[in-house]
Structures are given as structure tokens and as C-alpha cells.
ZALODO-869940 format. One record per residue (C-alpha): residue in one letter; x, y, z. Coordinates in steps of 0.02 Angstrom, whole numbers, plus 50000, padded with zeros to 5 digits. Each point is the difference from the previous one (the first is absolute). Example, Ala and Ser with C-alpha at 12.3 -4.5 7.8 and 13.67 -1.06 7.14 Angstrom:
BEGIN
<res A X 50615 Y 49775 Z 50390>
<res S X 50069 Y 50172 Z 49967>
// end
This chain:
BEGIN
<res X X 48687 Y 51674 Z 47902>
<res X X 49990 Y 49820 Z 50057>
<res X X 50209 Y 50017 Z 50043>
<res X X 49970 Y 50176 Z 50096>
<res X X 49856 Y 49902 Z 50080>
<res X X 50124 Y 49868 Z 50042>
<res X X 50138 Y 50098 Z 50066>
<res X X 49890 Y 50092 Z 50110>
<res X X 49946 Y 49863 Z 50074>
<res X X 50176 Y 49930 Z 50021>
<res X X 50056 Y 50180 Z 50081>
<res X X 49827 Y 49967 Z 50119>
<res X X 50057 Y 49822 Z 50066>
<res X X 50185 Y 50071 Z 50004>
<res X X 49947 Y 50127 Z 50129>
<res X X 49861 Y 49892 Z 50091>
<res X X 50146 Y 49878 Z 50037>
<res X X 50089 Y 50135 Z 50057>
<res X X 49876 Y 50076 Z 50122>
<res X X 49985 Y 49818 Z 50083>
<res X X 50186 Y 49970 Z 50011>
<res X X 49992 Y 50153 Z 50088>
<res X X 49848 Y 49974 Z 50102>
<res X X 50080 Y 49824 Z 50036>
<res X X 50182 Y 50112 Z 50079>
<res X X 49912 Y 50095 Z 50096>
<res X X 49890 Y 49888 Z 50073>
<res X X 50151 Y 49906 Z 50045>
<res X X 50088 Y 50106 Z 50084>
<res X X 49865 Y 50063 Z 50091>
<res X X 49986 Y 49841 Z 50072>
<res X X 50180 Y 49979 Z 50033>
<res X X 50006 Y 50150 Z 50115>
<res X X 49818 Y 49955 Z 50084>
<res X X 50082 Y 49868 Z 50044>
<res X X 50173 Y 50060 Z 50053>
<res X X 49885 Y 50105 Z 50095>
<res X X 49897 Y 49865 Z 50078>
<res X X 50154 Y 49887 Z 50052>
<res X X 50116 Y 50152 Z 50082>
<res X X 49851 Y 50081 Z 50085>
<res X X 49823 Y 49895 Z 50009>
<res X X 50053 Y 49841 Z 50035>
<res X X 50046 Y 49984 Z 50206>
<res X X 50156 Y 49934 Z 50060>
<res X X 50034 Y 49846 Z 50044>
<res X X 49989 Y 49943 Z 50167>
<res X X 50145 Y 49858 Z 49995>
<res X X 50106 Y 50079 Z 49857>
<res X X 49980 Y 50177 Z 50010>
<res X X 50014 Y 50105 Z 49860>
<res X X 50123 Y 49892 Z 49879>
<res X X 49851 Y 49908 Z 49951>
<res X X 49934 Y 50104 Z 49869>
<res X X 50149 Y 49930 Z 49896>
<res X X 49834 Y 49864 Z 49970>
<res X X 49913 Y 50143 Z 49892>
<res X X 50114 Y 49998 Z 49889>
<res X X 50065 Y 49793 Z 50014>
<res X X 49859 Y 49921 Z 49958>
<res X X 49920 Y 50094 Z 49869>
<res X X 50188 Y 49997 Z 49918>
<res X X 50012 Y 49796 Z 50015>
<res X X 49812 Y 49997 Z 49947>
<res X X 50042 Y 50095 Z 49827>
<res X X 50140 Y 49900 Z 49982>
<res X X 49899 Y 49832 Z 49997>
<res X X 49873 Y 50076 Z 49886>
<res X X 50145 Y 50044 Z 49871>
<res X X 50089 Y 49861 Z 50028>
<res X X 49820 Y 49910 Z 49951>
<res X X 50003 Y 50099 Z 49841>
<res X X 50167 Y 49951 Z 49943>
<res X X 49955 Y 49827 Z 50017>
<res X X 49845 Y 50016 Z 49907>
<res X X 50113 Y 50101 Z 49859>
<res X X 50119 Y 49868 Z 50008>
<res X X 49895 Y 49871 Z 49981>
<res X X 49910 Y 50106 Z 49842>
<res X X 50163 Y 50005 Z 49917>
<res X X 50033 Y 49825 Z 50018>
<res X X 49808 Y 49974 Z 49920>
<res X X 50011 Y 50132 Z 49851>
<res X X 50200 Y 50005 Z 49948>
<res X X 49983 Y 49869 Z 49852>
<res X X 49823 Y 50041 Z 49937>
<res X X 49984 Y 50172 Z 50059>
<res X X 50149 Y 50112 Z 50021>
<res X X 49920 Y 50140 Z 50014>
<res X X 49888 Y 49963 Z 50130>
<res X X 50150 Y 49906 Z 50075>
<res X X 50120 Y 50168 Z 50006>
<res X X 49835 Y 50087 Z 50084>
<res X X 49998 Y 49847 Z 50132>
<res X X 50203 Y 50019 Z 50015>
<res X X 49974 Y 50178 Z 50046>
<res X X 49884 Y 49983 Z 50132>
<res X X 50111 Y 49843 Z 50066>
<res X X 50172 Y 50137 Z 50008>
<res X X 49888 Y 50127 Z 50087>
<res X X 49909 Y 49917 Z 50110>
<res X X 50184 Y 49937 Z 50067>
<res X X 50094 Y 50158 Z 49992>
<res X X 49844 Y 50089 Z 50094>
<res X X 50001 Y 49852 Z 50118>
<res X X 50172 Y 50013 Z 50027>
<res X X 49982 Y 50176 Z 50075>
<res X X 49864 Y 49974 Z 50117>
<res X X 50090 Y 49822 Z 50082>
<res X X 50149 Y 50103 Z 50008>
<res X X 49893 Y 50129 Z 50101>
<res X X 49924 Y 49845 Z 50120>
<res X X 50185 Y 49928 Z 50016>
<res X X 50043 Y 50183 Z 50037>
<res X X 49855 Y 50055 Z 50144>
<res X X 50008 Y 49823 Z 50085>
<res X X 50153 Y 50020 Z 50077>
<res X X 49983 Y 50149 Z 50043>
<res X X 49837 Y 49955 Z 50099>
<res X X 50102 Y 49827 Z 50065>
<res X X 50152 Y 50094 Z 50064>
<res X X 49879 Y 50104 Z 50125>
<res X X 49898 Y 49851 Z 50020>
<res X X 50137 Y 49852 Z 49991>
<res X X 50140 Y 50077 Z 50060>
<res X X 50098 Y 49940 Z 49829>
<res X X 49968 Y 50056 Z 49826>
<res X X 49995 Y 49826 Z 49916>
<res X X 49926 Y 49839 Z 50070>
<res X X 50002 Y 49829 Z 49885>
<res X X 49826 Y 49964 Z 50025>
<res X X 49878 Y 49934 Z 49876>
<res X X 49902 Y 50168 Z 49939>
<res X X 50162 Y 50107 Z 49983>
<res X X 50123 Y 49834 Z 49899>
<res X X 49881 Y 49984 Z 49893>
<res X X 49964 Y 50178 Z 49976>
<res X X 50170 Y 50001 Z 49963>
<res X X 50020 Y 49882 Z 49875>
<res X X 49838 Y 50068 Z 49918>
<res X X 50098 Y 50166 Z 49989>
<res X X 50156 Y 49901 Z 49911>
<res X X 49899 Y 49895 Z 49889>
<res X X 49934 Y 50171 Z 49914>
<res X X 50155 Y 50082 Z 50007>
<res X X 50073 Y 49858 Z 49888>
<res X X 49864 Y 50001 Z 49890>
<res X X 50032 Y 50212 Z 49965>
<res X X 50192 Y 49956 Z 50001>
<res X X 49955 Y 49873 Z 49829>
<res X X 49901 Y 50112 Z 49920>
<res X X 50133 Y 50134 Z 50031>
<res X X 50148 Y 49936 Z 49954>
<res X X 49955 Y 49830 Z 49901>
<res X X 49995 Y 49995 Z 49816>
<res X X 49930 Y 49856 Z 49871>
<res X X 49854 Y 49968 Z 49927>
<res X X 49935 Y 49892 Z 50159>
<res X X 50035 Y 50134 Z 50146>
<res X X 49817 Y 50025 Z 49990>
<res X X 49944 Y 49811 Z 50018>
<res X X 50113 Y 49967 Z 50145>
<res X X 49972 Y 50162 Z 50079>
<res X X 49818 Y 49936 Z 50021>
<res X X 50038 Y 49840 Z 50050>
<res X X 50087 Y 50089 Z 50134>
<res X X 49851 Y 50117 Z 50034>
<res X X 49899 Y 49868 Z 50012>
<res X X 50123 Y 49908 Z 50136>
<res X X 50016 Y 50139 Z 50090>
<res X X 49792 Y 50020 Z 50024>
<res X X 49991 Y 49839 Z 50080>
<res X X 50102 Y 50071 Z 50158>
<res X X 49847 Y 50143 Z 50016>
<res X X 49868 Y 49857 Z 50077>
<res X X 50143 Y 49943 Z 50102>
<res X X 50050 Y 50173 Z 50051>
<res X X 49825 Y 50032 Z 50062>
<res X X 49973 Y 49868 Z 50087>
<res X X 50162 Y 49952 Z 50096>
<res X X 49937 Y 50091 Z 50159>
<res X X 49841 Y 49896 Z 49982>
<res X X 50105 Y 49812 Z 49957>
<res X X 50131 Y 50034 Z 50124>
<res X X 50044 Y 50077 Z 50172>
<res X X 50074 Y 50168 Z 49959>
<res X X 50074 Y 50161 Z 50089>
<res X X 49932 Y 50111 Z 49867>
<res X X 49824 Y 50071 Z 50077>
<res X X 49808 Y 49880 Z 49959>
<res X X 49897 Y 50063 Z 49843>
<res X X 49913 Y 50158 Z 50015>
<res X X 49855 Y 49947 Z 49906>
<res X X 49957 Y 49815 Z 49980>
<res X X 50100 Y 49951 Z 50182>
<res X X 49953 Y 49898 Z 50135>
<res X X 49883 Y 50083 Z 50135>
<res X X 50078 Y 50133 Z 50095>
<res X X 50134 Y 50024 Z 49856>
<res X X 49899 Y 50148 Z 49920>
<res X X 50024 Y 50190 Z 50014>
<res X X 49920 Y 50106 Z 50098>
<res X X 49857 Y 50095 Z 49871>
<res X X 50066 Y 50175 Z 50022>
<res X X 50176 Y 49948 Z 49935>
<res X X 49930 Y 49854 Z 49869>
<res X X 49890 Y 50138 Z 49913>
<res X X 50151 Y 50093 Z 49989>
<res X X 50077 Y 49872 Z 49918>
<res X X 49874 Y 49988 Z 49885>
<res X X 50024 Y 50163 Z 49927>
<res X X 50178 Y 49971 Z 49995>
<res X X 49982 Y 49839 Z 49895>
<res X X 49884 Y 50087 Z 49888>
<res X X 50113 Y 50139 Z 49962>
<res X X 50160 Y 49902 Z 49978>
<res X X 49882 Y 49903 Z 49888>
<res X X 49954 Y 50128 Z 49878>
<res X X 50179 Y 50094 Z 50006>
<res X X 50062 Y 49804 Z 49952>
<res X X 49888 Y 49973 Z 49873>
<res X X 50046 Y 50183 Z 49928>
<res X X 50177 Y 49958 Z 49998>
<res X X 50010 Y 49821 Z 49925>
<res X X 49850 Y 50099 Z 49867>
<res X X 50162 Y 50103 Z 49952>
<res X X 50120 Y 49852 Z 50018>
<res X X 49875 Y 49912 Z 49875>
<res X X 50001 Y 50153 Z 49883>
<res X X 50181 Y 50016 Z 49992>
<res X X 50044 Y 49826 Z 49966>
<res X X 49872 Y 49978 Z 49858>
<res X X 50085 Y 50156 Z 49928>
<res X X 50170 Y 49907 Z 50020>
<res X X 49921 Y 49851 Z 49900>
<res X X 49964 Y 50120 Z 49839>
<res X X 50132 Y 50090 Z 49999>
<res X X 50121 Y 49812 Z 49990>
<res X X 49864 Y 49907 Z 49899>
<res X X 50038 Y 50166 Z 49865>
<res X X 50151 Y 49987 Z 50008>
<res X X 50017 Y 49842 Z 49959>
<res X X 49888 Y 50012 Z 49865>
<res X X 50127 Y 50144 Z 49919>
<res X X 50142 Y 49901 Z 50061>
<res X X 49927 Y 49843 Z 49864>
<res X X 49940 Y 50126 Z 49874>
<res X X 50158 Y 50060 Z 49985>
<res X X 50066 Y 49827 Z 49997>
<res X X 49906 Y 49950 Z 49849>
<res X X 50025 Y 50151 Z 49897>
<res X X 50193 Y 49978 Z 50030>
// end
């Protein structure tokens, strides 16, 4: 009775999840077309650029997710680094997070590296421009990129510990990244938020952006979610079959 008990309770929480997985999709792309919707048709044009502006809906809330994921394979690497000689569990949970926060970053600075020069060759005149915000974009970009190319194609027993060294490398260009346009005298456009006076948007485009940063936000978070899933998965399925692999071993 007490096992029926228990395996109806397991089917319960099985289906609750489920249901707010589900709830979670929808919700997010709900928001992603609100605020496709928004940034095509609410949001006015722009009196000195025109119409290739709205590239910005979907820039900064890209380089914004980016950052956050970036953030989160720091703090994985840094968990690894913590756990992997007492913990190993909790240190192959921490190395997990640290892969897909990068791979998931990875995508959305490839999108930003993607949609600025688009915007710069209407507004420049030139796709590319050495300037502060976009070299160390850049190099932001390459520093992850190396990272996925270790854990890709790397083998050894300390591809994981230098892998996070290198994630955690790689974070310290994210401040830097952010900032440049603040330190130093850049082509790439002031800070929407946090600028000096005067640098702001207008508040029928910035609540637009809002939305837009929310959505990419929650389809982000879905994603590296996934990403997270997929790669714990990865770690069973090796971790068993090494354990068969030195079963075997012994009985030989």
C-alpha cells in the first residue's frame, strides 16, 4: 500500500513538473512574440537612424544574456575548482553548469557580434570598427570559443581543471566588456541604461526593450535549463561506464 502510495505520488510530481515546464514554454514564447510585436510595430522610429535601429531589441538583450551566462560559468567554474577533491559529485554538478553556461553564452555573443554590424554598417558606414566595446567583445567571443574547443576535443584527466581555469579567465573580460564605453572614448553608441545624461532612450522604445530583455531572458534560461540537463546526462552515462569498464577489469 505504502509503495502504491509512493508511486502515486511519484507519477503526481512527474506530471506537476510537467505542467510547469509547459506553463514555463508557453509563457516564453508568448513573450517572445509580444515582444517581436512591440519592437517591429509599437516602438516609433527613430528620428536620426530610421528604422535599422530596432536591430537594439534584439542587441542588447542578446549581450545582456550573454553576461549573465557567462556569470554562471564562472560561478560553476569556480564550484568545480572548490568541490573536485572533496566533493566530486557536487563538483561534476558545478562542471555542468560551468560547460553550459559557456556554450549558451557562446550563442547569444555570437548573436551581439552578429546584429552589431549590421546596425554599424547603416550607421558607420563599415561593418567593423577596432574600438574598445566591439575588441573586446571580440576577444570575449574567442576566449569562450577556446574554452568549448578543450572540452571538445581535449582528453586527460585535467581537461576539466584547466577548462575552468580558462572559464574563469575568460569572465574577467565581462566587467571590462561592459564598461569599455564608460573607461574609454568609443564609436560604439553610450549605455542605454546607467549612461551619462542625455545618453538614455526615449521611454516608448526603452519599455520595448524591456520586454525584449525579459523574453530573451526566459527563452535563455530555458535553453541553458536543457543544456544543463543534457550534460548531467552525459556525466552518468561516462561515470557508468567507467564503472563497467573497472568491473570488468577486476573480474578479468
Amino acid at each position: 500500500m505504502d509503495f502504491a502510495r509512493l508511486g502515486c505520488q511519484t507519477r503526481i510530481e512527474k506530471t506537476m513538473k510537467k505542467l510547469a515546464i509547459g506553463l514555463y514554454i508557453a509563457i516564453t514564447l508568448a513573450l517572445l512574440g509580444w515582444g517581436w510585436y512591440q519592437a517591429i510595430y509599437v516602438a516609433p522610429a527613430d528620428a536620426m537612424q530610421g528604422e535599422i535601429y530596432r536591430v537594439i531589441f534584439y542587441h542588447v538583450p542578446s549581450a545582456s544574456v550573454a553576461f549573465l551566462f557567462f556569470a554562471i560559468s564562472l560561478a560553476g567554474s569556480i564550484g568545480y575548482l572548490a568541490y573536485r577533491r572533496n566533493q566530486p559529485d557536487r563538483a561534476q554538478i558545478a562542471d555542468a553548469w560551468a560547460l553550459a553556461g559557456a556554450e549558451v553564452g557562446v550563442v547569444f555573443c555570437t548573436v551581439v557580434l552578429i546584429t552589431g554590424p549590421i546596425w554599424g554598417r547603416r550607421a558607420w558606414g563599415i561593418w567593423w570598427t577596432w574600438d574598445a566595446r566591439l575588441t573586446t567583445t571580440l576577444v570575449l567571443w574567442l576566449i569562450y570559443v577556446s574554452y568549448l574547443l578543450l572540452r571538445r576535443f581535449a582528453a586527460g584527466p585535467q581537461v576539466q581543471t584547466l577548462a575552468a581555469v580558462l572559464g574563469i579567465f575568460g569572465a574577467l573580460d565581462v566587467p571590462i566588456v561592459y564598461m569599455s564605453n564608460r573607461w574609454w572614448r568609443t564609436q560604439h553608441p553610450a549605455p542605454v541604461f546607467g549612461g551619462s545624461e542625455g545618453s538614455g532612450m526615449d521611454p516608448a522604445m526603452a519599455h520595448v526593450l524591456l520586454w525584449n530583455m525579459l523574453a530573451w531572458l526566459l527563452w535563455g534560461i530555458l535553453v541553458l535549463g536543457l543544456r544543463f540537463r543534457v550534460e548531467r546526462q552525459q556525466q552518468k552515462i561516462v561515470s557508468r561506464d567507467a564503472l563497467a569498464s573497472l568491473h570488468e577489469t577486476s573480474n578479468a
